[in-house]
C-alpha positions in Angstrom: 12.2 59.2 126.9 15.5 61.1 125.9 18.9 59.7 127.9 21.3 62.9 128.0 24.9 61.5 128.4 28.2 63.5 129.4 30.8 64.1 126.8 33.6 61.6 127.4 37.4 63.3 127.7 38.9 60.2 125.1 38.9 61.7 121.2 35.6 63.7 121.6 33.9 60.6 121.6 30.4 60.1 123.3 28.9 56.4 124.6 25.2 55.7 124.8 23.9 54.9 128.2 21.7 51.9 128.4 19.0 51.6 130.7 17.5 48.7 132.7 15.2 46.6 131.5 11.9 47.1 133.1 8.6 45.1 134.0 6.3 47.1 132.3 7.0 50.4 130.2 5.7 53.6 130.7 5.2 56.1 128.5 5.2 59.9 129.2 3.4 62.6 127.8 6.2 64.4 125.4 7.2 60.7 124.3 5.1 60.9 121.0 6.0 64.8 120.2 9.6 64.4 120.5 9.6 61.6 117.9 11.9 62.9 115.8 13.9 64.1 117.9 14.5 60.3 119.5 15.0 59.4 115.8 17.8 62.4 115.3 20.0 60.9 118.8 19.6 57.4 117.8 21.4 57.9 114.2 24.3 60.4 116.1 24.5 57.6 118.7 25.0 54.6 115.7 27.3 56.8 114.2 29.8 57.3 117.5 28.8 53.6 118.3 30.7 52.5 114.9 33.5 54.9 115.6 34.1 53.6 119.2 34.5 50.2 118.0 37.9 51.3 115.9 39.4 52.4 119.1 42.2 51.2 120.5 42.8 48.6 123.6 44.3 51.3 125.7 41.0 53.4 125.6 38.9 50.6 126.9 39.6 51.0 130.0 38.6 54.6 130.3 35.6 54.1 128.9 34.4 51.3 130.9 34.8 53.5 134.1 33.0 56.4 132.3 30.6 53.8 131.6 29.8 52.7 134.9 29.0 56.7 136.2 27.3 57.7 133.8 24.8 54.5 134.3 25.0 55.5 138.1 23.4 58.7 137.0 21.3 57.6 134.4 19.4 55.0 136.8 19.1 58.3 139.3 17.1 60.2 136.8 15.2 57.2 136.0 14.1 56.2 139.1 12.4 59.8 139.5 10.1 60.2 137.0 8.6 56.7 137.8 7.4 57.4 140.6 5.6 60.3 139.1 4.2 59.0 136.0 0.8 57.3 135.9 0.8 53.6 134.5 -0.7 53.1 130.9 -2.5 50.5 129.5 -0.7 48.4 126.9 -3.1 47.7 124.9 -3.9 51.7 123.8 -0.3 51.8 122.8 0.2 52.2 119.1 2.6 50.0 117.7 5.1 52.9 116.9 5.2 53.2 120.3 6.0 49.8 121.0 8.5 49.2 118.2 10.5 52.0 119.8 10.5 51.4 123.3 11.7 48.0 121.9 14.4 49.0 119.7 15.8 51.3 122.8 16.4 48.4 125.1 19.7 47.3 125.7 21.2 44.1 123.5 22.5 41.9 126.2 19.4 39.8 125.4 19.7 39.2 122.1 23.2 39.2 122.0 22.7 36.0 124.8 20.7 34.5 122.3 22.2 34.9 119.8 25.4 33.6 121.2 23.2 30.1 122.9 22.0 29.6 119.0 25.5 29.6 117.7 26.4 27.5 120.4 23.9 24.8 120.2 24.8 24.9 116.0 28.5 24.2 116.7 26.8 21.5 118.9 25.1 20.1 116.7 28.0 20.4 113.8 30.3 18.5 116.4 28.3 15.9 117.6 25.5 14.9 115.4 22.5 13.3 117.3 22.1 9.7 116.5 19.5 8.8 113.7 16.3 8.0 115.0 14.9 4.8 113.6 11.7 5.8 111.1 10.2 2.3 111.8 7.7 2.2 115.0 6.0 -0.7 116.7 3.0 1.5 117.1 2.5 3.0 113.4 -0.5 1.7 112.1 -0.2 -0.1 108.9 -1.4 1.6 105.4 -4.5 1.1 104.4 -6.1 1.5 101.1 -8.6 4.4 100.6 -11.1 1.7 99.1 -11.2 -1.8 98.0 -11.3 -0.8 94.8 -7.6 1.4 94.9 -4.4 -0.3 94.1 -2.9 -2.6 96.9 0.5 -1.2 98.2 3.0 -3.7 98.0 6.9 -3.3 99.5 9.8 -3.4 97.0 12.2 -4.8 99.6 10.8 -8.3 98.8 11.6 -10.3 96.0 9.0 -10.5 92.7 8.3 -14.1 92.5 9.1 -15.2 89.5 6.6 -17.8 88.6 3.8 -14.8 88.1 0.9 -14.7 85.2 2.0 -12.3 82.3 -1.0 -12.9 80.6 -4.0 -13.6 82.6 -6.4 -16.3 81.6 -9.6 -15.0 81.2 -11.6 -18.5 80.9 -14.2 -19.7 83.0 -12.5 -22.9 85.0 -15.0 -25.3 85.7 -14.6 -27.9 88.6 -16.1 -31.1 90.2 -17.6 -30.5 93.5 -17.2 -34.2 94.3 -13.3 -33.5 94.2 -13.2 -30.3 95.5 -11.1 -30.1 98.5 -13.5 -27.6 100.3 -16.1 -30.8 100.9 -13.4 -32.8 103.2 -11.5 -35.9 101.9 -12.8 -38.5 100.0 -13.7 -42.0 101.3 -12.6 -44.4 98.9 -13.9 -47.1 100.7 -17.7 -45.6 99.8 -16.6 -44.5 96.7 -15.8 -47.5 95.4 -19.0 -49.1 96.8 -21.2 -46.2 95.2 -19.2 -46.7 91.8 -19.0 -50.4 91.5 -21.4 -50.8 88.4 -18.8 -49.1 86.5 -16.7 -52.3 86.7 -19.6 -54.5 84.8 -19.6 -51.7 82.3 -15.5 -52.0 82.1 -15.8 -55.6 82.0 -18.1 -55.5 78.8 -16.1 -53.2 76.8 -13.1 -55.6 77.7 -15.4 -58.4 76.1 -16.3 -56.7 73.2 -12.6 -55.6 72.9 -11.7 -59.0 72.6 -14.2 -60.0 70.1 -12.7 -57.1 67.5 -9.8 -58.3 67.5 -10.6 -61.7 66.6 -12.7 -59.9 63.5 -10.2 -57.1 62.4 -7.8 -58.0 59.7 -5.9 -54.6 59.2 -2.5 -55.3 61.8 -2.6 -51.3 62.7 -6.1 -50.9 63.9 -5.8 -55.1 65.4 -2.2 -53.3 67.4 -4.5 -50.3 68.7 -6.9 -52.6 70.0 -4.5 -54.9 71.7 -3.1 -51.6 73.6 -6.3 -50.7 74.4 -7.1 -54.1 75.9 -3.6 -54.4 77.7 -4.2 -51.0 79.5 -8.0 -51.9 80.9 -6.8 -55.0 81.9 -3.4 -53.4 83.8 -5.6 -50.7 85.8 -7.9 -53.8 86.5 -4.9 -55.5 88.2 -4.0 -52.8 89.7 -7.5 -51.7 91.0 -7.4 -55.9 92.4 -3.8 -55.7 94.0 -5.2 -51.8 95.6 -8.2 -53.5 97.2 -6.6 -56.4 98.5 -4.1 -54.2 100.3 -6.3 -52.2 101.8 -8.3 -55.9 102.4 -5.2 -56.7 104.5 -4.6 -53.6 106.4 -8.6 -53.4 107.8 -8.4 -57.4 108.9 -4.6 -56.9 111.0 -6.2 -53.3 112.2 -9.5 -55.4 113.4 -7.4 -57.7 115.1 -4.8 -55.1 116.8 -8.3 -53.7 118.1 -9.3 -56.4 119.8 -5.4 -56.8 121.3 -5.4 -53.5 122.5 -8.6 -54.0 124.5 -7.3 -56.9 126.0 -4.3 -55.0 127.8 -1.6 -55.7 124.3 0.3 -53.0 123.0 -0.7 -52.5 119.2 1.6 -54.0 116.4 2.1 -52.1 113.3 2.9 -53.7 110.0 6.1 -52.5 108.1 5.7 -52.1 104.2 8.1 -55.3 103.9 5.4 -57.2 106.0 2.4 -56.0 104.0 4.5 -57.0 101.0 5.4 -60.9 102.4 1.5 -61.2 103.1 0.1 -60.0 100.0 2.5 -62.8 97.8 1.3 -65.3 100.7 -1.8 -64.7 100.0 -2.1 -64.6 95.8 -0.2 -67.5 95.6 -2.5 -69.3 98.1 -5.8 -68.9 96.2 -3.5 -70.3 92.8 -3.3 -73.8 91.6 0.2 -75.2 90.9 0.6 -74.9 87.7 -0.3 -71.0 88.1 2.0 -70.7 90.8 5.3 -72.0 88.7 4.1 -69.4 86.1 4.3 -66.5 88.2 7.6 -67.6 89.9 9.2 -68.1 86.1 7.9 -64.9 85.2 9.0 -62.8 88.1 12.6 -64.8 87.4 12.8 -63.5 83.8 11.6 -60.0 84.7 14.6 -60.1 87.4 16.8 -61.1 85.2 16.2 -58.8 82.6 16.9 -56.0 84.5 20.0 -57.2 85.9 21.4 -58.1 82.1 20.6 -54.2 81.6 22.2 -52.8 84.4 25.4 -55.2 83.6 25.2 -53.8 79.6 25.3 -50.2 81.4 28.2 -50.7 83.5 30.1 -52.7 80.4 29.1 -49.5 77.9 30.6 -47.0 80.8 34.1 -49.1 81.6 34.7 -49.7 77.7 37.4 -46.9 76.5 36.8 -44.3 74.3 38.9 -44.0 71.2 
């Protein structure tokens, strides 16, 4: 459809009449023969549109009043032939057609949109919206794509450094008895299950004895005697380790029966187990054994305090 427009008085100047927008377009007849002809008005009508943009203020006005009747006539002459013209579908419209009838409809649209997009981007240059934290509560956590892929491991935490550079390849073997998988170990039961171990400790001590007497080289009669000293020490101390256990079961035995008669239970303090204990070993000594345990815990007391006094001299003595 070809808009004729009246030559405007102002520099022989014509402006292009823009129609309303419409529901649905309809296209007549002569629309697709006078093609070129649309083609030929819309380049003259760019060309005055780019000269009408260098006028000057004081035109403006005159213009916008020729403007409003000549749009006055142009909707007359448009409301005529619609009521004439059949409707057409859309869909048998080429998309010539279309791209026409688009590029003939006014630019207050776009210009709108265009202006609400440079808007919103001086918006957003202005005020930047706040950063929205990447982390969620509800992301689910990586998974690997098999059990046989490499295990993804954050860098935010340290690397430990006690790590294996080299890995050791051997076969580590392990007692089953001692493994802490099977529960803890009863030592009481233990000990009972393992006792003929002491008649075969006792025997080597014995024999022990006798190749000392026999040995005349000093160094192999000195390794001996330091084999003998330290089977007889873990002996002692195997003796002193039942007896306190010995003495906790009785004073726990006895607390039990307290406590079922209405007592409160008494537990024994460390000193207390100690005080017992001397009570006791010097009880099952004779006199004489009992004088030689008192002189030697008085010579092992006082050797320590002669080295603590050689410390403290060494340390006060000046340096020069």
């Amino acid at each position: 459809m070809a808009f004729k427009r009246k030559p405007s008085s102002s520099f022989g100047l014509e402006r292009r009449v823009r129609p309303r927008r419409e529901d649905e377009w309809i296209e007549e007849p002569e629309s697709q023969g006078s093609s070129s002809e649309d083609d030929d008005d819309e380049v003259e009508e760019e060309g005055i549109r780019g000269a009408s943009d260098d006028d000057d203020d004081d035109d403006d006005d005159d213009d916008e009043v020729e403007e409003d009747q000549e749009s006055e006539e142009g909707s007359e002459d448009e409301s005529e032939p619609e009521q004439d013209t059949p409707k057409i579908d859309l869909s048998s419209v080429s998309f010539g057609a279309l791209a026409k009838a688009q590029a003939s409809l006014p630019s207050a649209g776009r210009k709108s949109k265009s202006k609400k997009s440079s808007d919103e981007d001086t918006s957003k240059t202005e005020t930047p919206a706040p950063r929205k934290s990447t982390k969620s509560k509800d992301d689910p956590k990586p998974k690997r794509s098999s059990k046989h892929a490499p295990q993804e491991q954050t860098s935010k935490k340290p690397v430990s450094r006690r790590r294996e550079i080299l890995p050791d390849n051997r076969r580590q073997y392990r007692d089953p008895r001692f493994d802490p998988l099977v529960g803890r170990v009863d030592e009481e039961k233990a000990s009972k299950a393992y006792a003929f171990l002491d008649e075969y400790r006792d025997k080597e001590m014995a024999d022990l004895r006798a190749q000392i007497k026999k040995t005349k080289d000093s160094y192999e009669k000195d390794n001996l005697k330091r084999q003998l000293q330290s089977m007889e020490s873990r002996k002692k101390a195997n003796m002193r380790r039942q007896e306190e256990e010995r003495l906790l079961k009785e004073h726990r035995q006895k607390e039990k029966e307290l406590v079922a008669q209405g007592k409160t239970p008494f537990y024994l303090k460390k000193s207390e187990q100690k005080k017992q204990l001397l009570v006791n070993r010097y009880e099952g000594m004779s006199k004489g054994q009992v004088d030689r345990a008192i002189e030697r815990k008085r010579k092992k007391v006082a050797g320590k305090e002669k080295k603590e006094l050689d410390f403290l001299q060494r340390g006060s003595r000046p340096r020069g």
